[in-house]
C-alpha positions as CSV (number, residue, x, y, z in Angstrom):
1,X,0.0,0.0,0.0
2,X,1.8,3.5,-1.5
3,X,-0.5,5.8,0.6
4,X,-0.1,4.3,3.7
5,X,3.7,4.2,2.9
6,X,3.6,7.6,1.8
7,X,1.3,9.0,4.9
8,X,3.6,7.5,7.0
9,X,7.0,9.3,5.4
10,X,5.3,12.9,5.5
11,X,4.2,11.9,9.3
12,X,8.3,11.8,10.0
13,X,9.3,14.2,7.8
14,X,6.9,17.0,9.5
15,X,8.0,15.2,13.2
16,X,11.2,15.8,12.1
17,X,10.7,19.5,11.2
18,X,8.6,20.1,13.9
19,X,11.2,18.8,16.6
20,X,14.0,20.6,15.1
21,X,12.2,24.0,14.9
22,X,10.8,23.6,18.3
23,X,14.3,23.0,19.6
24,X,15.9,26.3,18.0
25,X,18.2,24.4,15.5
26,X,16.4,25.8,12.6
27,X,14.6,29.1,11.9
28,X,11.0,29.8,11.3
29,X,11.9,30.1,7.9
30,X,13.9,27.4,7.2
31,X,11.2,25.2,8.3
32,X,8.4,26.8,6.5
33,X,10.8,26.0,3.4
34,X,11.8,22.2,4.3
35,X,7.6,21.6,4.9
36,X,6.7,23.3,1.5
37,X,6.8,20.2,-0.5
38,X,5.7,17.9,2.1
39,X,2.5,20.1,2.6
40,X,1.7,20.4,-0.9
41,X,1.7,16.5,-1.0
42,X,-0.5,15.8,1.5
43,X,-2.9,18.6,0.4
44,X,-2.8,17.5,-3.3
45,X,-3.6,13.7,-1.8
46,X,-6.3,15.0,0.8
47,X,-8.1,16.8,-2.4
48,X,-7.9,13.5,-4.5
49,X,-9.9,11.9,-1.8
50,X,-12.2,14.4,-1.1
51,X,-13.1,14.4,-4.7
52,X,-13.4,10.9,-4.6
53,X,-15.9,11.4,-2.5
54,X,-17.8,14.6,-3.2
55,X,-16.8,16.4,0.4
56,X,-15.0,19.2,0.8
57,X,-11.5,19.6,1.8
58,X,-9.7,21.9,4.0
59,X,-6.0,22.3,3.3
60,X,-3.1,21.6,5.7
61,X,-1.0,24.9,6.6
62,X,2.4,25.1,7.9
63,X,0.8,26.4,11.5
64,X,-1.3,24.3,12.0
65,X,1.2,20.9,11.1
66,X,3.7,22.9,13.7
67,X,0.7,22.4,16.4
């Protein structure tokens, strides 16, 4: 299963971020520019589904993934 492979690489790859940000070793900045890609992966995935299935999505930002 690629999506559950894939959820689970953005999940660490944002925990990463996240802990590294939190801890001072990389600026606001810096981290908004490491989660770009990440972000616009799971929002492009989380609008697939929610055309799948006729609902509407609300897209991941980088405050509320640094939460």
């Amino acid at each position: 299963m690629p999506d559950i492979e894939e959820a689970v690489r953005n999940r660490t790859e944002i925990a990463d971020i996240k802990r590294r940000y939190s801890l001072g070793i990389i600026s606001r900045e810096q981290a908004k520019l490491e989660a770009e890609p990440i972000i616009k992966r799971i929002n492009n995935t989380g609008q697939q589904i929610a055309k799948k299935h006729k609902v509407k999505y609300y897209p991941v930002d980088f405050i509320n993934l640094m939460r």
